[in-house]
C-alpha positions, 0 to 999 in steps of 0.5 A: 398964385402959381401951382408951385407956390402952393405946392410949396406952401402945402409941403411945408404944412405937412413937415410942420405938421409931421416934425410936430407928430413925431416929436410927441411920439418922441416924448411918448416914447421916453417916458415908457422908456423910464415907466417904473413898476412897483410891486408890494410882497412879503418875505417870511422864513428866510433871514428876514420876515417882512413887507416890501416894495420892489420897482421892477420898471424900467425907471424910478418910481417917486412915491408920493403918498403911501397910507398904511391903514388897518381895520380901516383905520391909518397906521403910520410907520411909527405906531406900526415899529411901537405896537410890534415893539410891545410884542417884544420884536425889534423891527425896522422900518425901511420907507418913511412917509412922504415923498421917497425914490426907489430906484430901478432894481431897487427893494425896499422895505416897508416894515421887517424883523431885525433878524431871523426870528423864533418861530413864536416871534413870528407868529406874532408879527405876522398876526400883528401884519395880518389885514394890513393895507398898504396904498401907494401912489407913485409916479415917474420921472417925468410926473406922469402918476401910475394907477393906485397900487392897493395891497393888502398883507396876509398871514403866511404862517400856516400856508407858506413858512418853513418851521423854525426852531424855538429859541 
Protein backbone atom coordinates (compact mmCIF):
# COMPACT_ATOMS: atom_id res chain seq x y z
CA UNK A 1 0.00 0.00 0.00
CA UNK A 2 1.25 3.25 -0.94
CA UNK A 3 1.71 6.27 1.39
CA UNK A 4 -1.35 8.18 -0.33
CA UNK A 5 -3.47 5.35 -0.31
CA UNK A 6 -3.18 5.25 3.34
CA UNK A 7 -3.37 8.76 3.83
CA UNK A 8 -6.48 8.64 2.04
CA UNK A 9 -8.05 5.92 3.88
CA UNK A 10 -6.71 7.84 7.59
CA UNK A 11 -8.46 11.32 6.33
CA UNK A 12 -11.61 9.69 5.46
CA UNK A 13 -11.48 7.97 8.99
CA UNK A 14 -11.17 11.10 10.79
CA UNK A 15 -14.29 13.24 8.67
CA UNK A 16 -16.22 10.16 9.37
CA UNK A 17 -15.37 10.25 12.71
CA UNK A 18 -15.75 14.18 12.98
CA UNK A 19 -19.33 14.45 10.84
CA UNK A 20 -20.37 11.59 13.64
CA UNK A 21 -19.14 14.28 16.73
CA UNK A 22 -20.59 17.01 15.48
CA UNK A 23 -23.85 15.38 14.68
CA UNK A 24 -24.60 14.50 18.40
CA UNK A 25 -23.22 18.10 19.23
CA UNK A 26 -25.96 18.93 17.03
CA UNK A 27 -28.59 17.01 18.57
CA UNK A 28 -27.03 18.14 22.24
CA UNK A 29 -27.40 21.39 21.26
CA UNK A 30 -31.26 21.11 20.05
CA UNK A 31 -32.50 19.75 22.50
CA UNK A 32 -31.05 22.94 25.16
CA UNK A 33 -32.57 24.57 22.62
CA UNK A 34 -36.36 23.66 23.83
CA UNK A 35 -35.29 22.62 27.63
CA UNK A 36 -38.31 23.53 29.50
CA UNK A 37 -38.09 25.29 33.18
CA UNK A 38 -40.95 24.92 35.28
CA UNK A 39 -41.56 26.82 38.40
CA UNK A 40 -44.37 26.15 41.18
CA UNK A 41 -45.55 29.50 42.99
CA UNK A 42 -48.19 30.94 44.83
CA UNK A 43 -50.20 34.14 44.14
CA UNK A 44 -52.25 35.62 47.23
CA UNK A 45 -53.91 39.13 47.72
CA UNK A 46 -54.31 39.85 44.39
CA UNK A 47 -57.40 39.10 41.74
CA UNK A 48 -56.71 35.32 42.56
CA UNK A 49 -55.18 33.52 45.36
CA UNK A 50 -53.75 30.26 44.25
CA UNK A 51 -51.12 27.44 43.30
CA UNK A 52 -49.32 27.32 39.90
CA UNK A 53 -46.82 26.28 37.55
CA UNK A 54 -44.99 28.63 35.10
CA UNK A 55 -42.51 27.10 32.23
CA UNK A 56 -40.05 29.78 31.87
CA UNK A 57 -37.72 27.43 29.52
CA UNK A 58 -37.26 27.72 26.40
CA UNK A 59 -39.56 24.86 25.17
CA UNK A 60 -42.57 23.01 26.55
CA UNK A 61 -42.74 21.00 29.37
CA UNK A 62 -44.72 17.50 29.22
CA UNK A 63 -45.80 16.82 32.37
CA UNK A 64 -45.95 13.50 33.08
CA UNK A 65 -46.92 12.61 36.36
CA UNK A 66 -48.02 15.49 39.13
CA UNK A 67 -49.19 13.69 42.85
CA UNK A 68 -50.54 15.92 45.19
CA UNK A 69 -49.99 14.64 48.59
CA UNK A 70 -50.77 15.95 52.28
CA UNK A 71 -49.86 14.63 55.72
CA UNK A 72 -48.05 12.37 53.52
CA UNK A 73 -51.26 11.05 52.00
CA UNK A 74 -52.30 11.49 48.02
CA UNK A 75 -54.82 14.07 47.31
CA UNK A 76 -56.24 14.20 43.80
CA UNK A 77 -57.45 17.61 42.14
CA UNK A 78 -61.05 16.32 42.67
CA UNK A 79 -60.90 15.86 46.65
CA UNK A 80 -58.70 19.00 47.04
CA UNK A 81 -61.95 21.53 44.91
CA UNK A 82 -64.49 19.17 47.09
CA UNK A 83 -62.81 19.69 50.75
CA UNK A 84 -62.21 23.52 49.89
CA UNK A 85 -65.85 23.52 48.53
CA UNK A 86 -67.02 22.22 52.13
CA UNK A 87 -65.31 25.67 53.26
CA UNK A 88 -67.84 27.39 51.14
CA UNK A 89 -64.88 28.59 48.44
CA UNK A 90 -65.60 27.97 45.06
CA UNK A 91 -62.39 27.23 43.30
CA UNK A 92 -60.88 26.04 40.12
CA UNK A 93 -58.87 23.56 39.05
CA UNK A 94 -56.42 24.46 36.05
CA UNK A 95 -54.18 21.14 35.70
CA UNK A 96 -55.60 17.92 35.50
CA UNK A 97 -54.01 14.80 36.34
CA UNK A 98 -52.26 13.01 33.66
CA UNK A 99 -50.00 13.92 30.87
CA UNK A 100 -50.42 17.83 30.31
CA UNK A 101 -48.43 20.33 28.05
CA UNK A 102 -47.48 23.86 29.21
CA UNK A 103 -46.17 25.63 26.55
CA UNK A 104 -43.16 28.18 26.85
CA UNK A 105 -44.30 31.52 28.77
CA UNK A 106 -47.40 29.70 29.69
CA UNK A 107 -48.80 29.69 33.61
CA UNK A 108 -51.07 27.38 34.58
CA UNK A 109 -52.97 26.73 37.43
CA UNK A 110 -52.94 23.96 39.84
CA UNK A 111 -55.81 24.96 42.28
CA UNK A 112 -57.12 29.00 42.97
CA UNK A 113 -60.19 31.04 44.13
CA UNK A 114 -62.83 31.82 41.45
CA UNK A 115 -62.31 35.50 42.29
CA UNK A 116 -61.06 37.88 44.86
CA UNK A 117 -62.12 36.63 47.84
CA UNK A 118 -62.91 38.11 51.82
CA UNK A 119 -60.12 38.14 53.95
CA UNK A 120 -61.92 35.11 56.15
CA UNK A 121 -62.43 33.08 52.64
CA UNK A 122 -58.95 33.34 52.68
CA UNK A 123 -57.53 32.46 55.70
CA UNK A 124 -59.33 29.49 55.30
CA UNK A 125 -58.03 28.45 51.81
CA UNK A 126 -54.65 28.97 52.69
CA UNK A 127 -54.96 26.87 55.82
CA UNK A 128 -56.75 24.05 53.81
CA UNK A 129 -53.42 24.55 51.10
CA UNK A 130 -50.92 24.69 53.97
CA UNK A 131 -48.54 21.67 53.88
CA UNK A 132 -49.59 20.70 50.68
CA UNK A 133 -46.87 18.76 48.43
CA UNK A 134 -46.89 19.17 44.73
CA UNK A 135 -44.23 16.59 42.78
CA UNK A 136 -44.14 17.09 39.29
CA UNK A 137 -42.24 15.24 36.60
CA UNK A 138 -41.73 16.54 33.19
CA UNK A 139 -39.96 16.23 30.24
CA UNK A 140 -39.00 17.79 26.94
CA UNK A 141 -40.02 17.38 23.64
CA UNK A 142 -37.47 15.14 22.73
CA UNK A 143 -38.41 12.78 25.85
CA UNK A 144 -35.46 13.48 27.77
CA UNK A 145 -37.18 13.65 31.80
CA UNK A 146 -35.75 16.83 34.01
CA UNK A 147 -35.22 16.30 37.61
CA UNK A 148 -37.99 15.77 39.96
CA UNK A 149 -39.65 19.26 40.91
CA UNK A 150 -40.60 18.98 44.69
CA UNK A 151 -42.67 21.98 46.15
CA UNK A 152 -44.26 22.17 49.28
CA UNK A 153 -47.13 24.95 49.66
CA UNK A 154 -47.05 27.70 52.80
CA UNK A 155 -49.19 29.96 54.41
CA UNK A 156 -48.68 33.23 53.11
CA UNK A 157 -51.40 34.90 55.16
CA UNK A 158 -49.72 36.27 58.12
CA UNK A 159 -46.05 37.14 56.19
CA UNK A 160 -46.74 38.26 52.80
CA UNK A 161 -50.82 39.23 51.97
CA UNK A 162 -52.27 42.44 52.01
CA UNK A 163 -55.62 42.87 54.28
CA UNK A 164 -58.76 42.82 52.76
CA UNK A 165 -62.16 43.90 53.34
CA UNK A 166 -64.58 41.69 55.10
CA UNK A 167 -67.34 41.13 53.05
Amino acid sequence: MEIFEVATVLISVMALGLTVYQAIKIRQHNILTVKPLLRVGWNAGETADGIWIANNGLGPAIITSIKICKNGKKVTIRDLEDRLFEHGIEARMGLAEGETVIDTGETCWIVRTRDQVSSIIQREFWNELEGLTVHLVFKDLYGVSAPQIEWQCPNPIEAYVRPRSES
